[in-house]
C-alpha positions as CSV (number, residue, x, y, z in Angstrom):
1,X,25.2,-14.7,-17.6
2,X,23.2,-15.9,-14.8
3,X,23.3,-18.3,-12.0
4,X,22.5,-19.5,-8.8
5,X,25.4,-20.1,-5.9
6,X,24.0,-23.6,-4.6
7,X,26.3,-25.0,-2.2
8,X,29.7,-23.4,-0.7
9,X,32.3,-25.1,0.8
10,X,35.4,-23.4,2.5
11,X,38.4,-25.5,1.5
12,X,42.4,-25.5,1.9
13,X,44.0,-23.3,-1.4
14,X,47.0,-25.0,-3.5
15,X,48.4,-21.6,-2.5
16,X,48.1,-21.9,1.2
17,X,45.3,-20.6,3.5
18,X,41.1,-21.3,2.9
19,X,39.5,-20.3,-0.3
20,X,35.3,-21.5,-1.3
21,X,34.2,-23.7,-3.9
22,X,31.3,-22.8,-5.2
23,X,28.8,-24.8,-7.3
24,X,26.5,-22.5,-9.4
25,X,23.6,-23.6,-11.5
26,X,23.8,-21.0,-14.8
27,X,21.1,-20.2,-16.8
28,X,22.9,-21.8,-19.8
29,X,21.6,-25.0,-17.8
30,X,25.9,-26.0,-17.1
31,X,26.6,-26.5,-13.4
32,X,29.9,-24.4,-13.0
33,X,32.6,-24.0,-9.9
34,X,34.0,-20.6,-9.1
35,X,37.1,-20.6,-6.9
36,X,36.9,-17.3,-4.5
37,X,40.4,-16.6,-2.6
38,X,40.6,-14.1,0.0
39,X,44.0,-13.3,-0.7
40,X,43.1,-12.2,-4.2
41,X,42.8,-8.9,-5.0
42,X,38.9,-9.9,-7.0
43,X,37.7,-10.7,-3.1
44,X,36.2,-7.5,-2.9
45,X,34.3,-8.5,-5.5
46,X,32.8,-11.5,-3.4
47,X,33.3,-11.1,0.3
48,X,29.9,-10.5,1.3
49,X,28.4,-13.0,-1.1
50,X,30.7,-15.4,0.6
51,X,29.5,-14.5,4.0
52,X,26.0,-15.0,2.8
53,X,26.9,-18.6,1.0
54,X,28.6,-19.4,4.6
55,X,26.1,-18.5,6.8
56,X,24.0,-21.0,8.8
57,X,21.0,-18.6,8.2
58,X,20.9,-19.3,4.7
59,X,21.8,-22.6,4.3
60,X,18.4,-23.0,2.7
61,X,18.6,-20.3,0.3
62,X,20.4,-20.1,-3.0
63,X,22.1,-16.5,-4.1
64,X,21.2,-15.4,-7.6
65,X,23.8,-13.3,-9.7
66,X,24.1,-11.7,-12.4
67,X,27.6,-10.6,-14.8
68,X,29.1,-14.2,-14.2
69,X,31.3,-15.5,-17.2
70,X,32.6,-18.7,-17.7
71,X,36.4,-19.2,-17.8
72,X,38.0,-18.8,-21.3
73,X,40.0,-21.7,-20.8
74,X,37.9,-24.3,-18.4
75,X,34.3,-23.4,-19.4
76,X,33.4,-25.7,-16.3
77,X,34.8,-22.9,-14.1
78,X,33.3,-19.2,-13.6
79,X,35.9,-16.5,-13.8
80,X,35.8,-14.8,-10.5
81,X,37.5,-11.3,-11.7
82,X,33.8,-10.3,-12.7
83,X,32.4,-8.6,-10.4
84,X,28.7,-10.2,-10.0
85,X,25.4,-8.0,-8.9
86,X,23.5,-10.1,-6.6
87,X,19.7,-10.5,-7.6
88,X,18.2,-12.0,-5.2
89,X,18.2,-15.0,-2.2
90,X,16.3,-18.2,-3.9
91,X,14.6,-21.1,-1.7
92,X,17.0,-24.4,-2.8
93,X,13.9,-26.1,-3.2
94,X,12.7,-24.1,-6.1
95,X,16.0,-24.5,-8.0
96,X,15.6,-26.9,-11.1
């Protein structure tokens, strides 16, 4: 599936340290949160989209992905073990 990182925002973890919330706009038209932890081994997967989503510079711009997947058991979450494959950055202003 699709979808479109919209807004990130660093927050404490019910496990202790920071971890990002991130609303994402699918293509399946559902507006989804994916939880990214640093301390979690599936970081690699999303450390540089994180520094992208946190980054002043782009506060503008929206990240597209591909190969998200909603959680099996809270389809309002995305399941951050799959790796995405960014597509592309995406003015917020064209995001419908």
């Amino acid at each position: 599936m699709q979808g479109i990182i919209i807004h990130t925002q660093e927050c404490d973890s019910l496990y202790g340290g920071k971890c990002y919330r991130n609303t994402v706009k699918c293509t399946d038209g559902k507006t989804r949160t994916l939880w990214v932890d640093p301390r979690m081994d599936n970081y690699r997967h999303w450390a540089e989209i994180m520094q992208i989503a946190c980054s002043s510079k782009y506060r503008s711009k929206g990240i597209a992905l591909d190969g998200l997947a909603p959680l099996k058991k809270n389809d309002k979450n995305l399941n951050a073990d799959y790796p995405p494959t960014f597509v592309d950055l995406v003015d917020k202003e064209e995001i419908v």
